[in-house]
C-alpha angles and dihedrals in degrees: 000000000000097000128037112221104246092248080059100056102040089058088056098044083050097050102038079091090081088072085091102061115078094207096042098049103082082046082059092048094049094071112133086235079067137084119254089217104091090207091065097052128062138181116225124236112198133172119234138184093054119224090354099063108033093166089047106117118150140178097265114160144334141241114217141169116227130260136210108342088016096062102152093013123112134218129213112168131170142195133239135230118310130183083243123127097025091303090309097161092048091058075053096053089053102050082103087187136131124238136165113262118221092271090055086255117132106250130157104297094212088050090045091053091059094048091047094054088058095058103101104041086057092045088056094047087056102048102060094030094041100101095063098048127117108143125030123206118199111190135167139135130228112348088356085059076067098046089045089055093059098047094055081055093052102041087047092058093042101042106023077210115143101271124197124199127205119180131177122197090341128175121233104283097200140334132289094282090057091041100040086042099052087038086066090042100053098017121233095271094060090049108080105181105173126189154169120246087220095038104108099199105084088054099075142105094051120235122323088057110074136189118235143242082084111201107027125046140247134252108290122212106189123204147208097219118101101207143055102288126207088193090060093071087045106121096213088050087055084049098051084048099061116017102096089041141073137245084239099057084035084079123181108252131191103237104218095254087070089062115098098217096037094056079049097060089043087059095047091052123116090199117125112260105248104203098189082060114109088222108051095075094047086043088047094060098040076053092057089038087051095049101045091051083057093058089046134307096230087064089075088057101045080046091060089050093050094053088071091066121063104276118111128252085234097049089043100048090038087051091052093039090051092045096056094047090050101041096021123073101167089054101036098084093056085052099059098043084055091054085049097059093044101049085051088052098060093031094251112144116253117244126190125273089257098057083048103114126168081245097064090029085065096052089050097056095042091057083048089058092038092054104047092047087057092044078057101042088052083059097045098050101046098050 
């Protein structure tokens, strides 16, 4: 089999939860997609919270070999995030930080820590598995999208074997040099992202972070729904979107906030910021994406290399955001719409282009990032 059907990875992205239960797990490892033989078949252990929980280690994916109608096909699913360990995983989704990945690419530093931690554990699997591998499925919902992601990138440098990567709801796993490089490795058509209009969790981490496959865009669910909806991250909803449908009428479709002139039009608009709105974060960082085109496109790259070294996303696109509306005419209109819009967007009182420091340009971003995180982890918990 080189391609699941989307009704069959999003169950196993569902019930990859399971991971966590003792008891449960060899109920996990008995679906039919999986091999009978145990020793070709392993539960995960990461650890999870960072710095902040050392001890924290939790079930979080498998590693399996296929069964009847997989024969020579791999499985790597993960988990997403779960209220265990004190909300560990969550102190993990919030280490907005950037960090080498193992193939010297900037990728999440919280997300990075938990595949790392895997490592081993996967290193192991395939060596003793490697030689019956053809296809490779990397699956996982919500934070474990993002592991998954990794994973894909990881296996595709080691095995050179035809990998495949489904995500639901997932957040940005790295910035534009990670997406547009494994793009190239595993081609869009074998990266299925999926996700709800209303789901807030891709939408996080702000720009920088980026979602592959770049460029190129995921599968789209549009909804009805005008706010910000828990419901939307949660996995048995995804499931419920796609199970009776096909990759193929699934089709990728370009949102409206990845349109150029139409990012253009959001920033002319006189029209109040509704920050309950689903939108206005995804408008808020095409925005960021729009303006710092405008002051020079190879900025963004010079920003992705500064985010290695110890200054922070909010300093450094607060440093680039302050010296085009400074040194920039031209650009600094759209600037300062853009900080408009943001400091609607978080209640702050707007204040003329001549009071905008970095100082308060800073503040601004980082309650952008504050608030978006929190939009996610509402989602998260009450699912």
């Amino acid at each position: 089999m080189t391609q699941l059907t989307p009704r069959a990875a999003a169950e196993l992205a569902k019930d990859i939860y399971l991971v966590q239960n003792e008891m449960l797990l060899p109920v996990l490892l008995s679906r039919a997609e999986f091999s009978i033989n145990k020793s070709e078949k392993a539960g995960l252990t990461a650890k999870v919270g960072g710095r902040f929980f050392k001890g924290a280690k939790d079930g979080f994916g498998i590693c399996a070999m296929g069964g009847k109608g997989y024969e020579k096909d791999l499985f790597m699913i993960f988990r997403g995030s779960t209220g265990a360990n004190n909300n560990a995983d969550w102190i993990s989704n919030a280490r907005i930080g950037v960090q080498l990945s193992s193939n010297a690419l900037p990728v999440h530093i919280g997300f990075n820590e938990i595949f790392k931690s895997m490592l081993p554990s996967i290193k192991t699997f395939l060596n003793d598995n490697k030689g019956n591998i053809e296809n490779v499925h990397c699956v996982g919902h919500s934070l474990g999208g993002a592991i998954a992601t990794l994973a894909a990138d990881w296996i595709k440098s080691r095995l050179k074997k035809n990998v495949k990567l489904y995500t639901f709801g997932a957040p940005k796993p790295g910035l534009m040099l990670f997406a547009t490089n494994l793009t190239q490795k595993l081609k869009k058509e074998n990266i299925f992202r999926t996700y709800h209009a209303t789901d807030p969790v891709p939408m996080i981490p702000v720009f920088p972070f980026v979602q592959p496959p770049l460029p190129g865009y995921g599968h789209y669910i549009p909804s009805s729904e005008s706010i910000i909806s828990a419901n939307a991250h949660d996995m048995k909803n995804y499931l419920t979107s796609v199970k009776e449908t096909t990759w193929k009428l699934l089709e990728r479709r370009s949102p409206p906030f990845e349109v150029e002139s139409m990012v253009e039009e959001w920033l002319r608009s006189k029209s109040p910021v509704n920050s309950g709105s689903h939108k206005i974060w995804q408008w808020i960082n095409s925005g960021i994406i729009y303006v710092l085109k405008k002051i020079s496109g190879p900025l963004i790259l010079a920003l992705q290399a500064g985010l290695i070294g110890v200054i922070t996303i909010a300093d450094l696109v607060a440093m680039l955001l302050i010296k085009g509306l400074e040194l920039i005419t031209a650009a600094g209109e759209w600037i300062y719409r853009l900080i408009v819009k943001m400091m609607q967007a978080v209640g702050m009182a707007v204040v003329e282009v001549k009071d905008i420091s970095k100082d308060l340009m800073r503040r601004v971003l980082t309650k952008v990032m504050e608030k978006t995180n929190e939009e996610a982890r509402k989602a998260i918990k009450s699912i």
